[in-house]
mmCIF file of the C-alpha atoms, coordinates in Angstrom:
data_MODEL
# 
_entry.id   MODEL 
# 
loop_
_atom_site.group_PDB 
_atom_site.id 
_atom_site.type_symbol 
_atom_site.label_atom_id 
_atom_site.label_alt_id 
_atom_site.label_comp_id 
_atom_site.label_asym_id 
_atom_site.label_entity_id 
_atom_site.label_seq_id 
_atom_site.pdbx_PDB_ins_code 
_atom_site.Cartn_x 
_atom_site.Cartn_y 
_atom_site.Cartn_z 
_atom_site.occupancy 
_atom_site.B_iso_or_equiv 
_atom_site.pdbx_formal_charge 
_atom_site.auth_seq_id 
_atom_site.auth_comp_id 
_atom_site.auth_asym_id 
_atom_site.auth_atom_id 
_atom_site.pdbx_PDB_model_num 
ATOM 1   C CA . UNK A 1 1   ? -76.878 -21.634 -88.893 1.00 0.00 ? 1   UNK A CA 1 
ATOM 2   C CA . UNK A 1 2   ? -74.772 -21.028 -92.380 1.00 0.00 ? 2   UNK A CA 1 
ATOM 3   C CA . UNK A 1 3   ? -72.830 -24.121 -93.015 1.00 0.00 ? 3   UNK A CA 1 
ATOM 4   C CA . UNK A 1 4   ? -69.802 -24.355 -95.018 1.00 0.00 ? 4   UNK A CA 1 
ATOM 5   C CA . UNK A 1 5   ? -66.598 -21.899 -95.310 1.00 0.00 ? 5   UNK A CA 1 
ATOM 6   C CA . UNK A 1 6   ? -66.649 -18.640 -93.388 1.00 0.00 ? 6   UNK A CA 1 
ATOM 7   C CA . UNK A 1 7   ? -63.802 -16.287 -93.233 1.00 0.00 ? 7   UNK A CA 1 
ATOM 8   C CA . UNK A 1 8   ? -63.146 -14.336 -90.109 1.00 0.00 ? 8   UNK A CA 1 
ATOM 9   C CA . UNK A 1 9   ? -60.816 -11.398 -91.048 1.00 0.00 ? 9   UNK A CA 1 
ATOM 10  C CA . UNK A 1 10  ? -59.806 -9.387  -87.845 1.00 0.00 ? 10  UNK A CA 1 
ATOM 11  C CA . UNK A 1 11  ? -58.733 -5.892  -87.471 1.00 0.00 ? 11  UNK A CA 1 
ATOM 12  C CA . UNK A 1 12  ? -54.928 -5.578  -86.502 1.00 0.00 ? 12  UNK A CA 1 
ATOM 13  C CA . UNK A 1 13  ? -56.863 -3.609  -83.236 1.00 0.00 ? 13  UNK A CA 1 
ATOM 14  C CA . UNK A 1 14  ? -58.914 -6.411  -82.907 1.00 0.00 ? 14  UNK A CA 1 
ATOM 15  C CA . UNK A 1 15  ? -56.312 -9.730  -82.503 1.00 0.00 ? 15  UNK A CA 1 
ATOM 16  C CA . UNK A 1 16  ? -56.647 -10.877 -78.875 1.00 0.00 ? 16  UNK A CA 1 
ATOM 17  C CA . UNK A 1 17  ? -57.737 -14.057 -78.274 1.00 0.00 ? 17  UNK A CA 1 
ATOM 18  C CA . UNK A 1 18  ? -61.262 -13.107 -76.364 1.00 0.00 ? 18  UNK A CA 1 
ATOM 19  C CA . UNK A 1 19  ? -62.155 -10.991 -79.522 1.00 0.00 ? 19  UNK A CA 1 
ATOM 20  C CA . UNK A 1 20  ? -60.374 -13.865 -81.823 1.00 0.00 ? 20  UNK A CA 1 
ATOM 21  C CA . UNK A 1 21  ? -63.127 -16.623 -80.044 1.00 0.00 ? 21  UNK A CA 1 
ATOM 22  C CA . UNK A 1 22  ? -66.212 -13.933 -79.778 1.00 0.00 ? 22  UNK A CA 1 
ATOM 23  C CA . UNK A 1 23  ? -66.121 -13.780 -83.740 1.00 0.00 ? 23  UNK A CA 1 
ATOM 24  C CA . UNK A 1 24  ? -65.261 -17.841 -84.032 1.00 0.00 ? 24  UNK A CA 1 
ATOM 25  C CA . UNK A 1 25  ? -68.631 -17.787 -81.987 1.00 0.00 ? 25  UNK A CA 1 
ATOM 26  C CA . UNK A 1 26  ? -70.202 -15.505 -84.530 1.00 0.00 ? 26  UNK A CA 1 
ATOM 27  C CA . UNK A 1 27  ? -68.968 -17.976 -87.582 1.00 0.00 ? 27  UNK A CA 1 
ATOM 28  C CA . UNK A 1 28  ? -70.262 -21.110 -85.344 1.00 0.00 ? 28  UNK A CA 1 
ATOM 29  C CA . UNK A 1 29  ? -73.816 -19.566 -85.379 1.00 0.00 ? 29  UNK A CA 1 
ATOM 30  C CA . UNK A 1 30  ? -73.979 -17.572 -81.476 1.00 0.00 ? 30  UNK A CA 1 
ATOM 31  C CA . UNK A 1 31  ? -75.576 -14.420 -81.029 1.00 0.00 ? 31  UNK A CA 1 
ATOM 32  C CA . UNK A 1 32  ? -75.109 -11.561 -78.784 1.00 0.00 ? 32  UNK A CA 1 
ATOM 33  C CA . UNK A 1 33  ? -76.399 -12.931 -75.179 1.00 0.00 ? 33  UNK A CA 1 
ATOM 34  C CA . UNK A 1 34  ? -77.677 -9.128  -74.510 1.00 0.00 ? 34  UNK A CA 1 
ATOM 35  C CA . UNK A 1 35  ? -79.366 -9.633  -78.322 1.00 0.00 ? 35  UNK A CA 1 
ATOM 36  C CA . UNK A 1 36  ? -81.581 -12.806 -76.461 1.00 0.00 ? 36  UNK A CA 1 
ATOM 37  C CA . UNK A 1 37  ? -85.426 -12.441 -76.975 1.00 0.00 ? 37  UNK A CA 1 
ATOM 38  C CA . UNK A 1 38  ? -85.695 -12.631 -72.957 1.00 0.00 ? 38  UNK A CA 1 
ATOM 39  C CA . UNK A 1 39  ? -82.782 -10.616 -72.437 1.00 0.00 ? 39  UNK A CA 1 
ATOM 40  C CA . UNK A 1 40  ? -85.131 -7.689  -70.902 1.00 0.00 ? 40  UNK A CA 1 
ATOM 41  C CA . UNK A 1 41  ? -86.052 -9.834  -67.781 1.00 0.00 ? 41  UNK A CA 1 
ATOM 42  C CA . UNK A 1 42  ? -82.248 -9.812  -67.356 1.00 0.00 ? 42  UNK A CA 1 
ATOM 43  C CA . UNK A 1 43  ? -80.400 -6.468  -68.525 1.00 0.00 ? 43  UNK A CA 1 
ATOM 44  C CA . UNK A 1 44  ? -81.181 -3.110  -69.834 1.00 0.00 ? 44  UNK A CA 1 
ATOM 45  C CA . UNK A 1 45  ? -79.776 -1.785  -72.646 1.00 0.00 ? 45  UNK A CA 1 
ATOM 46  C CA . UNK A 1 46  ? -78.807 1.854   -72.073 1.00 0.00 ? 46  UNK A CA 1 
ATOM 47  C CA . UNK A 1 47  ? -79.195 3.522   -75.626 1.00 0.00 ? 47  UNK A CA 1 
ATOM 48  C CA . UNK A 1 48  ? -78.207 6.961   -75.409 1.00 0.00 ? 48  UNK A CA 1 
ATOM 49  C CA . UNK A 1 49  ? -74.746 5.714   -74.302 1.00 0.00 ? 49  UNK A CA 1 
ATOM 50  C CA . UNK A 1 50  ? -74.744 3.339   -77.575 1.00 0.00 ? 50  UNK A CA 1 
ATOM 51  C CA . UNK A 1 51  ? -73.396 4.483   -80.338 1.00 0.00 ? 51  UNK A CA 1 
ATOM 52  C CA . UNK A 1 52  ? -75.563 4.921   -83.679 1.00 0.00 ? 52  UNK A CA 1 
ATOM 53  C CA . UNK A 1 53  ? -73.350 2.619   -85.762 1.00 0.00 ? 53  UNK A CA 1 
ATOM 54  C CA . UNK A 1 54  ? -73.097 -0.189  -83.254 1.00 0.00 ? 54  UNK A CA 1 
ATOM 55  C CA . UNK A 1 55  ? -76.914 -0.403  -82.263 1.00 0.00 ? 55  UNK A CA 1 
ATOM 56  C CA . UNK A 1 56  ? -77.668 -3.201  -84.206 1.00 0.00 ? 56  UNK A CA 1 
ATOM 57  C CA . UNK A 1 57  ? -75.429 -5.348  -82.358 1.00 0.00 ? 57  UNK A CA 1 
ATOM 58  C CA . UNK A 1 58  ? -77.964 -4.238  -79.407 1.00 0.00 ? 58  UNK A CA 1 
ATOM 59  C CA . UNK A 1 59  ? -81.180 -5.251  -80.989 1.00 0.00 ? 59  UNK A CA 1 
ATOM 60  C CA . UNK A 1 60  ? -83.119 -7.604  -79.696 1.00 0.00 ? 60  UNK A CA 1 
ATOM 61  C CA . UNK A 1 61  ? -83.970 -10.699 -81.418 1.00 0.00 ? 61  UNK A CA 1 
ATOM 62  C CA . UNK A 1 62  ? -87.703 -11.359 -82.404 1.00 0.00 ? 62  UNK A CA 1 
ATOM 63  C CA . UNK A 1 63  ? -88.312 -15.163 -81.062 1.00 0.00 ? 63  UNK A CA 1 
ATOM 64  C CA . UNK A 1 64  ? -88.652 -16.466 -84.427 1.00 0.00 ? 64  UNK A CA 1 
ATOM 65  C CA . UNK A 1 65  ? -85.002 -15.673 -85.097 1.00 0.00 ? 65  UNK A CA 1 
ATOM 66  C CA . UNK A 1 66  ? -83.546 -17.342 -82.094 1.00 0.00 ? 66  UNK A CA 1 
ATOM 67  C CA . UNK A 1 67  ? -83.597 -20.172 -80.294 1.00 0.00 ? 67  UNK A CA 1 
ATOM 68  C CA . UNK A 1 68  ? -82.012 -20.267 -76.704 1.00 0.00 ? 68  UNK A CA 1 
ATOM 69  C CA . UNK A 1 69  ? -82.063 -23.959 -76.591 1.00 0.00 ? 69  UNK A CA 1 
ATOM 70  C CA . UNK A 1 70  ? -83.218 -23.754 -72.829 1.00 0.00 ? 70  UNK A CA 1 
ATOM 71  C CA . UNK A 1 71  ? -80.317 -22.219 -71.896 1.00 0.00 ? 71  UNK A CA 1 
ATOM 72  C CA . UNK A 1 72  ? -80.613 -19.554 -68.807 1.00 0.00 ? 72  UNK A CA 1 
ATOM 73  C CA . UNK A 1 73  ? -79.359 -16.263 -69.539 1.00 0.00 ? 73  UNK A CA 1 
ATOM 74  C CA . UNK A 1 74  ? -75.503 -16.148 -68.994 1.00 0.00 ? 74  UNK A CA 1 
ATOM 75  C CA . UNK A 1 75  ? -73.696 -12.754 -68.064 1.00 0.00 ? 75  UNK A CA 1 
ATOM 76  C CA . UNK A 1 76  ? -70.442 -14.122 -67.973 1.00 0.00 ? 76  UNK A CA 1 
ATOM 77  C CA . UNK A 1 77  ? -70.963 -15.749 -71.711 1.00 0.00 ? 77  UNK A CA 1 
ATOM 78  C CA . UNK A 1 78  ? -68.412 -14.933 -74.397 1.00 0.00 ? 78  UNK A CA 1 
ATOM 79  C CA . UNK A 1 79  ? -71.069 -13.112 -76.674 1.00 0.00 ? 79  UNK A CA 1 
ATOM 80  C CA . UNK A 1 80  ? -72.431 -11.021 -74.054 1.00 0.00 ? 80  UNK A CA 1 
ATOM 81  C CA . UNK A 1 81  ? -71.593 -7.516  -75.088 1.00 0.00 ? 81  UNK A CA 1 
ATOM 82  C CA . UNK A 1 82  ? -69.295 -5.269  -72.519 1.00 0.00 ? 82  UNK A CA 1 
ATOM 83  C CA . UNK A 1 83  ? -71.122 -3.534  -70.023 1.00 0.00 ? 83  UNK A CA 1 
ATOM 84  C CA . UNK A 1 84  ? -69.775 -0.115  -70.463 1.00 0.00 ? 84  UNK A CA 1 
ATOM 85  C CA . UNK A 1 85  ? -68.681 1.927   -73.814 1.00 0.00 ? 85  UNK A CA 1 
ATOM 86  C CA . UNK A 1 86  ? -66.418 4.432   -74.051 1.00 0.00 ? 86  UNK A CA 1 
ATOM 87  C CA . UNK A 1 87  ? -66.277 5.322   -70.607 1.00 0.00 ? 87  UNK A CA 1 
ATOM 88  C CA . UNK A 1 88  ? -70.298 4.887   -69.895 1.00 0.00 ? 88  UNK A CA 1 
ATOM 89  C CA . UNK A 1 89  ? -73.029 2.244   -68.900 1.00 0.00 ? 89  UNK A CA 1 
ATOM 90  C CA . UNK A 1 90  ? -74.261 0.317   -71.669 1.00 0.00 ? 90  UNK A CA 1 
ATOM 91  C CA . UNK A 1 91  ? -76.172 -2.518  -70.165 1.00 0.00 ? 91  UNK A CA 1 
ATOM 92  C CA . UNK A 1 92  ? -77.718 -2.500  -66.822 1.00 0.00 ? 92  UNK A CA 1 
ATOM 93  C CA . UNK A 1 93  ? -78.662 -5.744  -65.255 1.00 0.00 ? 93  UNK A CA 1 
ATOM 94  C CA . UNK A 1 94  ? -81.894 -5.969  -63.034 1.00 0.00 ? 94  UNK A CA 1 
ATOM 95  C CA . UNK A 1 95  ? -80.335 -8.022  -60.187 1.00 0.00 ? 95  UNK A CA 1 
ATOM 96  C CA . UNK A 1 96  ? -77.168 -5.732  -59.089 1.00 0.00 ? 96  UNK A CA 1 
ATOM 97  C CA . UNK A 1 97  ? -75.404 -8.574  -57.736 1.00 0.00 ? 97  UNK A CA 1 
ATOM 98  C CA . UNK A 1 98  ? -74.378 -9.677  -61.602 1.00 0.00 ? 98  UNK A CA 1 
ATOM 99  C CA . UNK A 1 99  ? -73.470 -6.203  -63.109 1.00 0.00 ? 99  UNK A CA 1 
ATOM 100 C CA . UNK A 1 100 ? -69.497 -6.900  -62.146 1.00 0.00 ? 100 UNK A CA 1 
ATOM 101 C CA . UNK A 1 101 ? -69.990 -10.399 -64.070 1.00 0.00 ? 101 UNK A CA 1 
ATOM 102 C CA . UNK A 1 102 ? -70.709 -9.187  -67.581 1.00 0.00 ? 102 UNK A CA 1 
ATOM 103 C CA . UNK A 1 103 ? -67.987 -9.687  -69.783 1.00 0.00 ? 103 UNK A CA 1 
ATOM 104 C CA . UNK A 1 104 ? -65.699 -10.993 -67.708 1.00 0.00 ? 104 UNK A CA 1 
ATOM 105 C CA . UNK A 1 105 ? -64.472 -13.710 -69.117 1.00 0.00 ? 105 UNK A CA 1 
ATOM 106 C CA . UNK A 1 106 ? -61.226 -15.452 -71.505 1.00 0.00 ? 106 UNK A CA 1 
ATOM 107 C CA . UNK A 1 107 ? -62.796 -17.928 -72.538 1.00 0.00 ? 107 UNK A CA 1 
ATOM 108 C CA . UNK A 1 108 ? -66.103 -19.665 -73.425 1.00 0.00 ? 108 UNK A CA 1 
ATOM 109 C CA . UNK A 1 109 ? -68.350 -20.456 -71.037 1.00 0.00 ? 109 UNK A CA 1 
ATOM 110 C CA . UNK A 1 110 ? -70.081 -24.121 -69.740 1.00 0.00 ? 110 UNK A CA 1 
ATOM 111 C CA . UNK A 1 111 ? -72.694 -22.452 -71.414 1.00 0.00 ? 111 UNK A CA 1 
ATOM 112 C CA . UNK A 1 112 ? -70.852 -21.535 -74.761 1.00 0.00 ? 112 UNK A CA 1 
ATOM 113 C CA . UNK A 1 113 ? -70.037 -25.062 -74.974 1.00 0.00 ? 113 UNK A CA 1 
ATOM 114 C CA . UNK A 1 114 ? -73.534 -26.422 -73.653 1.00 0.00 ? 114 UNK A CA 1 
ATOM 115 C CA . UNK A 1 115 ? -75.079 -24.572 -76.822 1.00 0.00 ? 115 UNK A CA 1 
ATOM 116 C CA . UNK A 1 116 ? -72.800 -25.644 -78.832 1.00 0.00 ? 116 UNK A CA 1 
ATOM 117 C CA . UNK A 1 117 ? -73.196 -29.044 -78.282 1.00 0.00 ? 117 UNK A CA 1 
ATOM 118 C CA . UNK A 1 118 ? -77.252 -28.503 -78.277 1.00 0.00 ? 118 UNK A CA 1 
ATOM 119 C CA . UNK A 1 119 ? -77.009 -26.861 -81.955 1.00 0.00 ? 119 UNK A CA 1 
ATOM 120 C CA . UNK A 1 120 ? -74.665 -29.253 -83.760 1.00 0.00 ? 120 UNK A CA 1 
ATOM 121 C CA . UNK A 1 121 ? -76.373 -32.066 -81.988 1.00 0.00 ? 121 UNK A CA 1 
ATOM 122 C CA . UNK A 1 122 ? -73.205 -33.812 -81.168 1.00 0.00 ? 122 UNK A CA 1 
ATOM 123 C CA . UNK A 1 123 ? -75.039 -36.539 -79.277 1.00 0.00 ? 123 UNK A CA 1 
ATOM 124 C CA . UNK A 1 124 ? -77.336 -37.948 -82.033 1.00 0.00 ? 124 UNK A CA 1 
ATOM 125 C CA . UNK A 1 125 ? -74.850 -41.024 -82.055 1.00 0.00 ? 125 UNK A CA 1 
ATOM 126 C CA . UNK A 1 126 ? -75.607 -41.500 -77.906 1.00 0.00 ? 126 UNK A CA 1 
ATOM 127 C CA . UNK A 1 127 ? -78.434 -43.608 -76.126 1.00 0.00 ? 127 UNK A CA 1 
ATOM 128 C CA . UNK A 1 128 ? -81.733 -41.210 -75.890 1.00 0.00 ? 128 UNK A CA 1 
ATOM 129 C CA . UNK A 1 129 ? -81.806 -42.269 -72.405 1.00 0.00 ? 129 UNK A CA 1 
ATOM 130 C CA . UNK A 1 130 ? -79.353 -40.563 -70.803 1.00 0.00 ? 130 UNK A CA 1 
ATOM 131 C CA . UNK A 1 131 ? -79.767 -38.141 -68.530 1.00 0.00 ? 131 UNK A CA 1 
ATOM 132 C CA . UNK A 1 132 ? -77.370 -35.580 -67.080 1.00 0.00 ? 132 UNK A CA 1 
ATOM 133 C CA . UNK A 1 133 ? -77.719 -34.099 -63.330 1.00 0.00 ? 133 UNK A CA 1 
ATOM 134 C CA . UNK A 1 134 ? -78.784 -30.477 -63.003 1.00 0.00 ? 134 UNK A CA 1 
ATOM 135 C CA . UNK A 1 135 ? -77.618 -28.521 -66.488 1.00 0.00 ? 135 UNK A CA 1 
ATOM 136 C CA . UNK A 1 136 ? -75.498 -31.451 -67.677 1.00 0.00 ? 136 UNK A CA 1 
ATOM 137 C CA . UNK A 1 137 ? -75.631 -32.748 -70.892 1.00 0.00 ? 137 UNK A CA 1 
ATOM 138 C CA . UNK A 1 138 ? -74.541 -34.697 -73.114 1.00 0.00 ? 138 UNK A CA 1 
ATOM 139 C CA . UNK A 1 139 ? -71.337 -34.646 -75.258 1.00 0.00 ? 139 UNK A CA 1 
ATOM 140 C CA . UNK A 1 140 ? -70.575 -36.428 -78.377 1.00 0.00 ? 140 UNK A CA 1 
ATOM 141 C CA . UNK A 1 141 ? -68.496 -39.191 -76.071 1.00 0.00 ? 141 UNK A CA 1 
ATOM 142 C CA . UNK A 1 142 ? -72.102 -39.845 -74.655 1.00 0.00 ? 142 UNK A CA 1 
ATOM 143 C CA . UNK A 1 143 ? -70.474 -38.654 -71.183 1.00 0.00 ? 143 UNK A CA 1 
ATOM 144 C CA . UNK A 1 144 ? -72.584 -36.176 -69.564 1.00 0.00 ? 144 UNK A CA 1 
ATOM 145 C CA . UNK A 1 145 ? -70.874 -32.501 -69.229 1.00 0.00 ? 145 UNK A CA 1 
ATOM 146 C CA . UNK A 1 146 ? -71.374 -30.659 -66.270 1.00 0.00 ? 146 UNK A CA 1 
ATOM 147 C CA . UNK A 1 147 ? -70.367 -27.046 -64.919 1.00 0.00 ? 147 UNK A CA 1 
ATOM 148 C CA . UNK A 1 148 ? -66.694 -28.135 -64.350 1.00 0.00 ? 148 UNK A CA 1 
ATOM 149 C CA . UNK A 1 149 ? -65.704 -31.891 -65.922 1.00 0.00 ? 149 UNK A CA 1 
ATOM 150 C CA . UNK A 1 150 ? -66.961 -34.840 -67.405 1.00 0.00 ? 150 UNK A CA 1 
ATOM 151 C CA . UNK A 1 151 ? -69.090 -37.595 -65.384 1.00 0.00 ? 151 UNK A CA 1 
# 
């Protein structure tokens, strides 16, 4: 993670709000979700329908320049890259029932937040012993975060 000032300039194209919070994600420290070192047990890439000049932002991340913080792969993630481009497939998943899911989202995901949380370790201040149900965790309120509100 680079800590300190980034700038995020945006193309006049580029202003929504979903493209707005994917490049806030970049500046917080995400990567691509199709970039993931596992991501090949969960999509495939389709490269001749990628363009040369955008591949790298199809790459793959070796495992010594990521860390997925236990987090399961998430199609519907805010950095997970669209699944078609210009008009044709671009990522593939292997289970079917999720290829509708990718990119469909406006805003981050539990997950987003989940590894946001996990990488700024926003609950040093809390009680090691707490422990969240199912893929809860912890917040820096020490309240444990689950898919939906706080417990």
């Amino acid at each position: 993670m680079i800590l300190g000032k980034q700038t995020i300039e945006l193309h006049p194209y580029c202003m929504s709000s979903v493209v707005s919070m994917h490049e806030i994600g970049h500046a917080v420290g995400f990567f691509h979700e199709h970039s993931r070192n596992d991501r090949d047990d969960h999509v495939e890439i389709v490269w001749e329908n990628i363009h040369k000049d955008k591949e790298h932002s199809y790459r793959k991340k070796h495992i010594s320049d990521s860390n997925n913080y236990g987090i399961l792969y998430d199609y519907t993630r805010m950095m997970h890259g669209k699944k078609n481009l210009i008009g044709k497939l671009a990522i593939k998943t292997e289970d079917k029932t999720y290829q509708d899911k990718i990119s469909r989202y406006e805003t981050f995901s539990f997950y987003d937040i989940k590894l946001a949380n996990l990488m700024c370790e926003c609950n040093e201040s809390c009680a090691p012993d707490i422990v969240c149900p199912g893929e809860g965790f912890v917040g820096k309120d020490c309240k444990c975060y689950c898919q939906g509100r706080p417990k």
